[in-house]
SEKE-300831 format. One record per atom (N, C-alpha, C): x, y, z; residue in one letter. Coordinates in steps of 0.02 Angstrom, whole numbers, plus 50000, padded with zeros to 5 digits. Example, Ala and Ser with C-alpha at 12.3 -4.5 7.8 and 13.67 -1.06 7.14 Angstrom:
! residues 2
506604971650390A
506154977550390A
506604983550390A
506424988850354S
506844994750357S
506455000250394S
! end
This chain:
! residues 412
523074904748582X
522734902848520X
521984904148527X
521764908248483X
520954909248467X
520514904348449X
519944901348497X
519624896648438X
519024899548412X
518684895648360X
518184899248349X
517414896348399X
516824899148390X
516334896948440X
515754897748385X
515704891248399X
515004890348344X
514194890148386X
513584890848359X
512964892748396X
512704884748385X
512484879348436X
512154872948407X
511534871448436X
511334876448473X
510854877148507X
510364882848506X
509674884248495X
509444890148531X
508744888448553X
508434892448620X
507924889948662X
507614899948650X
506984899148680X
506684903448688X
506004904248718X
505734906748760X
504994909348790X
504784917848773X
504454918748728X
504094927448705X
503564928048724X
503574932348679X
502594935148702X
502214933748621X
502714930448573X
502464929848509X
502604919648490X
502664916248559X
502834908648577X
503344905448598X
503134901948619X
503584897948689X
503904894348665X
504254893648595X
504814889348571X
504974892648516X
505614892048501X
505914895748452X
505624894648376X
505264889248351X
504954888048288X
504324892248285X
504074893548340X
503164896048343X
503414902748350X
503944906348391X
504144911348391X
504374915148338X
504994912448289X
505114914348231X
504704912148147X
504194908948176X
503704909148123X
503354913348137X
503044917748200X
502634923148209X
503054931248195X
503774931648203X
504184935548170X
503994936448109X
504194930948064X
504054930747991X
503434932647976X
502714931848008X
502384935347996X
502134941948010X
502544943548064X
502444951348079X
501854950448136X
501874947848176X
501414945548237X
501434950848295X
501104955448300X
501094960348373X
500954956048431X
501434954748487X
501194953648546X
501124956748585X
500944962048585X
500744967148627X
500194967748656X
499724969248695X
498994971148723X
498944971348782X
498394974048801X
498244977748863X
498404972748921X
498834975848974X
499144972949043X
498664966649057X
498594960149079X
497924957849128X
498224953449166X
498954956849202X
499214951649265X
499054957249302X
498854964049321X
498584966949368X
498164973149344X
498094976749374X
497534982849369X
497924986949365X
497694989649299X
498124995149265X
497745001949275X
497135003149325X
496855008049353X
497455013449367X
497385020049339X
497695024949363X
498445023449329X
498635021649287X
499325019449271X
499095022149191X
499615026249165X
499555031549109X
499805024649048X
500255017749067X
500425014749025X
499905009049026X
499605007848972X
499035000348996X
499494994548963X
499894995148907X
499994987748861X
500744987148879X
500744979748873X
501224975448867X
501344970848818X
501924968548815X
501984961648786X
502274954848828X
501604951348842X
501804948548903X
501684941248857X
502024936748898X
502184929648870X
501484926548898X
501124921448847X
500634918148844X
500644911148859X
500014908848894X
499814900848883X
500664898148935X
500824899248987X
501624898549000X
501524894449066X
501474886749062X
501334884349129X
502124880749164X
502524883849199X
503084879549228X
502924871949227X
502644871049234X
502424864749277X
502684857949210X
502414861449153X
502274857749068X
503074856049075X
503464860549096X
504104858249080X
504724854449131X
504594856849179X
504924855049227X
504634850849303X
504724847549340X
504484844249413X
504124852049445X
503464851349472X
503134855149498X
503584857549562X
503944852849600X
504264856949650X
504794859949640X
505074860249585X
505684863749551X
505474871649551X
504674870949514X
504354877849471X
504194881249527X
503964876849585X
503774882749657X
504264885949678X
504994883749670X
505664885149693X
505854892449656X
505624895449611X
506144897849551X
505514903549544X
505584910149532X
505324914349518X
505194913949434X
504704917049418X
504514917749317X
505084918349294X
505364922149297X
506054924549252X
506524918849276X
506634914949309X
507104910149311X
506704902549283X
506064903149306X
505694896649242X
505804898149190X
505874905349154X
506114906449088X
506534903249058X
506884903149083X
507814904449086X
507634897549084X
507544894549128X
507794885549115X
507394883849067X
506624884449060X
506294881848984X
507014883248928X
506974888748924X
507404890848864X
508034887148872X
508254886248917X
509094882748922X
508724876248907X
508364873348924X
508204864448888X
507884864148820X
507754869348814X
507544870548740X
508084868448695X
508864873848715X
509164875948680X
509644868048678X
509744863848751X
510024860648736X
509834854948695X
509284852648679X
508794846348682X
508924846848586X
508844856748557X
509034855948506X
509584855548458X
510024856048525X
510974854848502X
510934847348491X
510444844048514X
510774835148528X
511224835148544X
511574837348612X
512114835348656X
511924832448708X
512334826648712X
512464822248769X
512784822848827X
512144825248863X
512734829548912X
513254823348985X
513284818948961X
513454813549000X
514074811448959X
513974813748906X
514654812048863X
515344817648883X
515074825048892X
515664830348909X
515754832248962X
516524834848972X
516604834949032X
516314841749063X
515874842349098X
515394844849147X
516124851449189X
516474848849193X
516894855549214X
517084861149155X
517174861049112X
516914864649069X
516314866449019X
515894864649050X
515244867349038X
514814870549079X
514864878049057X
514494883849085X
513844887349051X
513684892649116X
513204897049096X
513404905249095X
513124909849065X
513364915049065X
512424916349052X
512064916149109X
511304920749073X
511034925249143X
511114932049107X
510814937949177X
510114941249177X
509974942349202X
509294948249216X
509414955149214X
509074958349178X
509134966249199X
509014966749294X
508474963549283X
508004967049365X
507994960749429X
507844954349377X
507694949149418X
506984949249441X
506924947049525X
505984947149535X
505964951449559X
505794957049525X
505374964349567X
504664965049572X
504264956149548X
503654954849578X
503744953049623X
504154948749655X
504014944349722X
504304950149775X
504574954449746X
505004958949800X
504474963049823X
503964965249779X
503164968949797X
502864962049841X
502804957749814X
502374953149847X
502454952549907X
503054951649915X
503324949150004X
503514955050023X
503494962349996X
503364970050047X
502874968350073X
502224969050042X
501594968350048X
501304965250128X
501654958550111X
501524952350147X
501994955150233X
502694960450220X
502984959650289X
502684965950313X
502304971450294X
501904976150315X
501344976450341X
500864970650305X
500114967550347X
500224961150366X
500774956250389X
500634950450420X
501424953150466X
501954954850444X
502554954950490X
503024951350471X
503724952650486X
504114948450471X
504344940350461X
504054937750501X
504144930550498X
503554926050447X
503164929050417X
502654927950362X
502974928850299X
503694932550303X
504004933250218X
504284924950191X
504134925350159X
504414918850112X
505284914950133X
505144911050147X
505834907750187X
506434906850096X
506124905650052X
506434906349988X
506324913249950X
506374917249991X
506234926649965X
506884927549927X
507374926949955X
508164928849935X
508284925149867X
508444918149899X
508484913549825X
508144912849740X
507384917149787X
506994917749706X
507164921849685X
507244927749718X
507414934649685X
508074936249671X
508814935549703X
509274937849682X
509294934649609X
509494940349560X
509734941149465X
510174934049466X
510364932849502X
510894925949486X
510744920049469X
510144919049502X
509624914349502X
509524910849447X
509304915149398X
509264912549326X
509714906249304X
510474907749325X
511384904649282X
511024899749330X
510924900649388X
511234894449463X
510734890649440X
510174891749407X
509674887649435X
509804882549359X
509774886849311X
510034883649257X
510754876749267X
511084879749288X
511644874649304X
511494869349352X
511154870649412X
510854863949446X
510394858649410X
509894862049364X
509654858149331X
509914853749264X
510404856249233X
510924852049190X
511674849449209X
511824853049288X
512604849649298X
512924854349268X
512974858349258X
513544864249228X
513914864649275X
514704863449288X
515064862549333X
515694868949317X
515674870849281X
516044876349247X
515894882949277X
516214888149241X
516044895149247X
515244896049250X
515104900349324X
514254902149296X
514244907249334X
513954911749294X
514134920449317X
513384923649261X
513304929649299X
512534932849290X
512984941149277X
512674941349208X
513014949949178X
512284952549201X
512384959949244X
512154963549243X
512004971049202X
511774972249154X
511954978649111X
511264980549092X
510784982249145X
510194983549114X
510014980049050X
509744984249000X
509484981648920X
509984979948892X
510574979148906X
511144978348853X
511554969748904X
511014965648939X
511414962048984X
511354955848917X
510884952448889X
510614948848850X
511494949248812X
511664953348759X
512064955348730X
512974953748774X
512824954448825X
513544957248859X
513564946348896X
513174944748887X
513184936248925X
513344933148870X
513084934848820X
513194931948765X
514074932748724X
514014939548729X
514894940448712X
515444939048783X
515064938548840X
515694936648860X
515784931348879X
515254926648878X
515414917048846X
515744915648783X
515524919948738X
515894918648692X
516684919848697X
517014924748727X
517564927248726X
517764920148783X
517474919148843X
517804912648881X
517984904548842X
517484904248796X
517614899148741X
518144902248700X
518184906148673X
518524907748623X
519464907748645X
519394908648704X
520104908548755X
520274903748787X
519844900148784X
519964892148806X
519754891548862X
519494896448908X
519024894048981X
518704888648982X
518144887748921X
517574883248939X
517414882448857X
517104874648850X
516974872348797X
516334871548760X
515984871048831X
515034872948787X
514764878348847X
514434882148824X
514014886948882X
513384888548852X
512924888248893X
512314891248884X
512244898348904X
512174904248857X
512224911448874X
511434913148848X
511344917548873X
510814922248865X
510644926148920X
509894928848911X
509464932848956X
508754931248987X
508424934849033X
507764933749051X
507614939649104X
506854940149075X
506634945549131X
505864943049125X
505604946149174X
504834944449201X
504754952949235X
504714957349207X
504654961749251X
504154966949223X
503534963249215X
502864967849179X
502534964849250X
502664971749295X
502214973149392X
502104979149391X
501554979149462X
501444988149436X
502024990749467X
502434989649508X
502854995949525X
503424996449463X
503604989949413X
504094990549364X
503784997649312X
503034993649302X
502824999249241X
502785004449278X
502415007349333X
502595014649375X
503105017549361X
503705014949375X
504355016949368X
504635017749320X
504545014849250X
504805016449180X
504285022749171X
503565021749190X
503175026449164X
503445035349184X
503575034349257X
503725040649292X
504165042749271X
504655038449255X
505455042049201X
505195043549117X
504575042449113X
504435044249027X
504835040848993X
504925032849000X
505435030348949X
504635027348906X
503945025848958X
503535019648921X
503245023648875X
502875020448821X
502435022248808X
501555023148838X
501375029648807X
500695029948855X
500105026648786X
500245024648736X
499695023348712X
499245017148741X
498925016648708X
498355010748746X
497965006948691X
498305008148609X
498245004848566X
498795000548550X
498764994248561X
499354990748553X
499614988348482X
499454991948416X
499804992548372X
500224997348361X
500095005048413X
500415009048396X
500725011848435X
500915006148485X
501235007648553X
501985007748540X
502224999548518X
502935001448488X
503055002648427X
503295008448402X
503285009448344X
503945012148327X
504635009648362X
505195013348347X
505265014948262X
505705021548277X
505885025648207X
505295029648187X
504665026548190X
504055032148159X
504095038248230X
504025043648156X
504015048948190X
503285051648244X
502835045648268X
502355047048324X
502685039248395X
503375039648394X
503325036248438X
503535039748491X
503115035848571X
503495041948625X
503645035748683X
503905029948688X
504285025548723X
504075019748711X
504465015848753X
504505007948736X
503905004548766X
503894999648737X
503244995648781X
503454988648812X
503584987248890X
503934982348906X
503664976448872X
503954971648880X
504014962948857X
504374959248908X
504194951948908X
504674947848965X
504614941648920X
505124936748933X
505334931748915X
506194929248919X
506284924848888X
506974923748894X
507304921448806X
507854922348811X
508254919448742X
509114915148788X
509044909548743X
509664907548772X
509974903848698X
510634903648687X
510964901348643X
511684894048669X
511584889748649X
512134883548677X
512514884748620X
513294889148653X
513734889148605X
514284886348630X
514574882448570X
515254877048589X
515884878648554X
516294877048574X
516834876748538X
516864873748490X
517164875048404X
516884875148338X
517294865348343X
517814863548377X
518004855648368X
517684851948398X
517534856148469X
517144851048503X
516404850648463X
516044853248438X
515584852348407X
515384848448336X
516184848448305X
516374845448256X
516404837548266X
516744836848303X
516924830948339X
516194824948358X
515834828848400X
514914825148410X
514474825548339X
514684828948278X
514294828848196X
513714834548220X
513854838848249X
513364844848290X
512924846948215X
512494849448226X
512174852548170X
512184861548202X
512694864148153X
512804869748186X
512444877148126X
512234882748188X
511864886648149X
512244891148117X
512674893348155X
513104900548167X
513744901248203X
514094906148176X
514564905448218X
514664914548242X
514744914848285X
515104920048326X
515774924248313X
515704927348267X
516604932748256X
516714939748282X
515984942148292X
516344948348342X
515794949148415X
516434951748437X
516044958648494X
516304962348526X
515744968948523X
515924976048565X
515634977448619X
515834980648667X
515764982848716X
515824988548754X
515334992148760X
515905001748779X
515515003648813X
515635010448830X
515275013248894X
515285019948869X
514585024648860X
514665030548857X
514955035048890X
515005035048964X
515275037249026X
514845045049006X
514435043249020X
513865051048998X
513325053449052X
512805047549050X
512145049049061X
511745042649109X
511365042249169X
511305037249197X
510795034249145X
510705039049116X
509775035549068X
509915037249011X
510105042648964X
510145044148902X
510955041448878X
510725038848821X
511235039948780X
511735044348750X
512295044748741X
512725049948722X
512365053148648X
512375059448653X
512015063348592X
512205062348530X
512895059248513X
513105059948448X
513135050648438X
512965046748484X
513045040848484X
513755034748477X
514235038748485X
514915036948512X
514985032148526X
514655029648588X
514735023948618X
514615017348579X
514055018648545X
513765011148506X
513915013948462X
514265016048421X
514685015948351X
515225012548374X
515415014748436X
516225010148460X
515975004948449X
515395000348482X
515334993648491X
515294990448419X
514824993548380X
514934989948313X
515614992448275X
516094995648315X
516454995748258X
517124989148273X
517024988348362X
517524983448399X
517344976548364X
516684975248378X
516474969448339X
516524966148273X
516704972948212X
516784970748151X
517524970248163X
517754975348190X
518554973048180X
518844966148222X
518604963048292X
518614958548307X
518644952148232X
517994953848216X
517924946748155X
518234949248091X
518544956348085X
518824957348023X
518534956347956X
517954961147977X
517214961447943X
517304971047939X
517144970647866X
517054978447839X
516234980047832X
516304984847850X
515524988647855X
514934985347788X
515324985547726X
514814983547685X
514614977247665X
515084971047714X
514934965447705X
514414960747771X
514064966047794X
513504967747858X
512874966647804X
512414961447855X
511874958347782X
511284962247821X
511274964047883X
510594964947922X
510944968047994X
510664971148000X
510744974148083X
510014974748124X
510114970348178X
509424969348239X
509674975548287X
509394980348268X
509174986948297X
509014987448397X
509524991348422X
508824993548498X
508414994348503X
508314999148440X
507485000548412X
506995001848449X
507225005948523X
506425004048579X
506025009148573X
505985013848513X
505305018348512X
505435023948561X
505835023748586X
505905032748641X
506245036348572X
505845041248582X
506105047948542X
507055047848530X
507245045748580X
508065051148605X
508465043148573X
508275036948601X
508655032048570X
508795031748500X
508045029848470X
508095031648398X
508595034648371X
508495039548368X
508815044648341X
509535046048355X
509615043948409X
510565042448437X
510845035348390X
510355030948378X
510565022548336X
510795025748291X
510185027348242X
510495030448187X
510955032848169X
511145037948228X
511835041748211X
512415035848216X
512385032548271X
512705026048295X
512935024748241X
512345022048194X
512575016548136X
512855020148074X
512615027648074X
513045030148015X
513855031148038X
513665033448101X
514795034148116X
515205026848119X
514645021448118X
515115015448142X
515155013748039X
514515012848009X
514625011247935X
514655015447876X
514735021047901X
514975025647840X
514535025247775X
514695026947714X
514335024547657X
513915016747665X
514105014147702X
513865007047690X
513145008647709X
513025011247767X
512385013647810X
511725011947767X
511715015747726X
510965017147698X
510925010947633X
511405006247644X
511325000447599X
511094993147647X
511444994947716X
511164988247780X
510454988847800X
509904985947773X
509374984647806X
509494983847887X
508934987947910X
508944989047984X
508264988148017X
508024984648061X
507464985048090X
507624982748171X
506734986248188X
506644984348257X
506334978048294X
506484972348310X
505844967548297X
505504969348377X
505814975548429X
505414976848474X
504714978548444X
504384981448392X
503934982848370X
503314975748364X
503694969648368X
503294964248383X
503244962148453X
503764960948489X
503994958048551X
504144962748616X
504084969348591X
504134975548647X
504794972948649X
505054976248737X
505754976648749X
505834972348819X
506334967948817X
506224962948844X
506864964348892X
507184969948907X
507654973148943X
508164966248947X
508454965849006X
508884957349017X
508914954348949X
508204952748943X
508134945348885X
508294947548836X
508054957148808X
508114958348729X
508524956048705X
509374955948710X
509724954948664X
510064948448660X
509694943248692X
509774935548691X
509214937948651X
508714935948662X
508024934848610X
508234936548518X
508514943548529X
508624946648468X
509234941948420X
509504940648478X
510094934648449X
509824929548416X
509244924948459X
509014920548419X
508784921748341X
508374928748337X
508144932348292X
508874931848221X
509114934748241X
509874935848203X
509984928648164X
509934922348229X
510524917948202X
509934912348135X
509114915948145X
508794910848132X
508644914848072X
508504922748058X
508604927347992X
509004924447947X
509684921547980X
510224916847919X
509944912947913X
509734907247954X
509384901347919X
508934901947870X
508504906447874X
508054906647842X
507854910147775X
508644914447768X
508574920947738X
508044926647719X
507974929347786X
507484932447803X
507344937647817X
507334944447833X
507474950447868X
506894953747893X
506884951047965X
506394954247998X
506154960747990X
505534963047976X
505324967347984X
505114973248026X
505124980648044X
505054984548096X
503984986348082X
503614982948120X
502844981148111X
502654987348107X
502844993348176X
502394997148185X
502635004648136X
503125003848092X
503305010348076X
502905011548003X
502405016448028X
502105018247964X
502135026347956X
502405032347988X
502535038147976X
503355037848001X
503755037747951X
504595037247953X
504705044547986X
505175046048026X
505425049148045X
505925053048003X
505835061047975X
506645061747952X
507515061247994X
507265060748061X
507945059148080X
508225053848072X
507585049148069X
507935040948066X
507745037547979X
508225038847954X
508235039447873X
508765033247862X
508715028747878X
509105022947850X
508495016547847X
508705011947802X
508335006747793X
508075003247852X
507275002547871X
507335002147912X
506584997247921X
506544993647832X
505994988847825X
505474987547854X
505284992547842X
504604994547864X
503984990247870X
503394987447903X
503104982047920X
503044976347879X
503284975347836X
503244965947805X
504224965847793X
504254959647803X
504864956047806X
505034957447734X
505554952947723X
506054953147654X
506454946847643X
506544943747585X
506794937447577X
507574940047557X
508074937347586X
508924938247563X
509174934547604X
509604932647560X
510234927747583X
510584932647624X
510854930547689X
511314934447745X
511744930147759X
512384935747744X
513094931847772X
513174934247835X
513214939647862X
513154942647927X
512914945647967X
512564946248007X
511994949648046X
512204953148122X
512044957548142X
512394961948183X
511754961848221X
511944962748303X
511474964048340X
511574969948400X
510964975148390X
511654981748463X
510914980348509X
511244980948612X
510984981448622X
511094987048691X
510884991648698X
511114998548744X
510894997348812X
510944999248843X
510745000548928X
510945005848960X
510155007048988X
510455011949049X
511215012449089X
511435019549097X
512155018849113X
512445018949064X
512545018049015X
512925019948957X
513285014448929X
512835008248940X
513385002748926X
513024999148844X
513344998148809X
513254998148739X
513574988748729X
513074986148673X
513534978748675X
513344976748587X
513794975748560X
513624972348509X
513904966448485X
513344962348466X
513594954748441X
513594954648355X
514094949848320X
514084950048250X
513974942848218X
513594941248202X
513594931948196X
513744931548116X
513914926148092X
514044923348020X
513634918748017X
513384916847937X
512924908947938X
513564906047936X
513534900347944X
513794893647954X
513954891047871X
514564891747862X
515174890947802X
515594884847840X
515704880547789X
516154873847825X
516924878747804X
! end
């Protein structure tokens, strides 16, 4: 028996605010968080801007010896998981703790502290590396640390899928609720990975962008964009089972009816040329919820501004919606928040489930010369007021792994 999985929770840390109200009120206004690097010296580095999370003290939220314990991207991850639970109003003393899990991964995890403590075993020597080196840094960190701090006694497992992990934690908590594994889980993403050897390394593969004006850095779909501009933060969502939630008078946002999942089997870095893969995912996901192309209110875009993505979505979304295509408003909200790899497609989720609340449709900020390849609606820098019944979210990754989530507003 299928149940359904409703959303009663959502938490968040950006680079546009550190809680999901300050965050999606800076959405609505079309807020760039982007600007020039100043966690290190961007001397000699062709990429200068980021979108790096602001004003962000561990300490505000959690026991100071907790925050020394836990690398950035895993303080993420738990702000946002107490966020998310604190605004479910669940009692977590009331459910049973063996079925209550986590499902939240990292693209990268700490590939600062992994520079830090090179550094440190090259000019001081081995026994000078950090006796908690392992624990901060392995990607897992995020779920474990999350679950020690609330008792999650359930399933807790860390999706790895590059940019498409956010997306793939999220659908496959949902699918463990939905099958009867587990009854509440906290899913999402988190990354912290704006260091110089991260940006070196996107830069040297030509995925970043080289501008150094941070309005016109991410600009997916306009035809002067030439890569993404990283972002770090986290998105997490507390989704329950639709009785059990019923049952506590939950105030619920959303509910969860599809998801896809596919694999180009192509390219370690590019996307398949005709976009195959993520047409599969949105097409698994509508048919999952038994949702037709034209009853799609909004689609939250990959949108990361590389030339080759772009232009593969597009195709994506015309083979997955047919005629419907050029009637679904489409945007990037990386154009506010950069690309938050791990976290994007938790973050984007929140984005999605709070567009219904609000009836809203995020806007794509930086696109002011449209591209003719990328010729679908694609709401160009100010938002839009509409009622949304369903909102679609794709999110791709290196390796060819493609994920899409489909949420509904919340209908009794």
């Amino acid at each position: 028996m299928n149940r359904r999985v409703v959303i009663t929770g959502l938490g968040a840390v950006t680079p546009i605010g550190n809680n999901v109200n300050e965050f999606f009120e800076n959405i609505q206004a079309g807020k760039c968080g982007i600007d020039l690097i100043n966690s290190f010296d961007t001397e000699g580095y062709q990429g200068k801007v980021a979108a790096q999370v602001k004003d962000f003290d561990p300490k505000n939220y959690m026991d100071a010896k907790d925050a020394r314990r836990m690398d950035r991207f895993s303080q993420f991850a738990v702000v946002a998981a107490k966020e998310a639970l604190e605004d479910s109003g669940i009692e977590l003393d009331s459910i049973n703790r063996e079925r209550f899990g986590v499902f939240v991964g990292s693209g990268i995890g700490s590939i600062g502290l992994i520079e830090k403590e090179t550094k440190t075993l090259l000019e001081k020597g081995p026994r000078r590396v950090n006796p908690l080196f392992i624990p901060m840094t392995i990607t897992n960190m995020a779920a474990g640390n999350i679950a020690i701090q609330f008792g999650a006694k359930g399933v807790c497992t860390n999706v790895v899928t590059a940019c498409a992990t956010g997306n793939n934690s999220i659908g496959e908590a949902f699918r463990s609720i939905k099958h009867g594994y587990a009854d509440v889980i906290l899913a999402g993403g988190t990354e912290a990975s704006i260091t110089p050897l991260a940006v070196a390394g996107f830069t040297t593969l030509t995925a970043l962008s080289t501008s150094s004006d941070p309005l016109r850095a991410s600009i997916p779909f306009d035809k002067d964009r030439d890569g993404f501009v990283m972002g770090e933060g986290a998105g997490i969502l507390l989704l329950e089972e639709y009785e059990h939630a019923k049952a506590r008078k939950a105030k619920i946002y959303a509910e969860i009816v599809g998801y896809g999942t596919t694999c180009d089997a192509y390219h370690i870095t590019a996307p398949s040329s005709d976009g195959e893969g993520g047409a599969r995912a949105m097409k698994l996901a509508m048919e999952e919820a038994g949702v037709r192309p034209d009853e799609v209110s909004y689609i939250n875009a990959h949108g990361t501004g590389t030339p080759t993505n772009d232009k593969v979505e597009t195709l994506a979304v015309k083979a997955a919606m047919g005629e419907a295509a050029y009637r679904i408003p489409v945007s990037s909200t990386k154009s506010m928040i950069g690309h938050l790899l791990g976290a994007a497609g938790a973050v984007e989720a929140v984005i999605c489930v709070k567009a219904m609340e609000k009836s809203f449709i995020p806007p794509t900020i930086g696109l002011l010369k449209p591209d003719e390849e990328c010729d679908l609606d694609y709401v160009p820098i100010t938002g839009r007021s509409a009622k949304l019944t369903y909102t679609m979210s794709n999110s791709f990754g290196f390796g060819g792994h493609n994920a899409t989530l489909l949420f509904k507003n919340w209908m009794e």
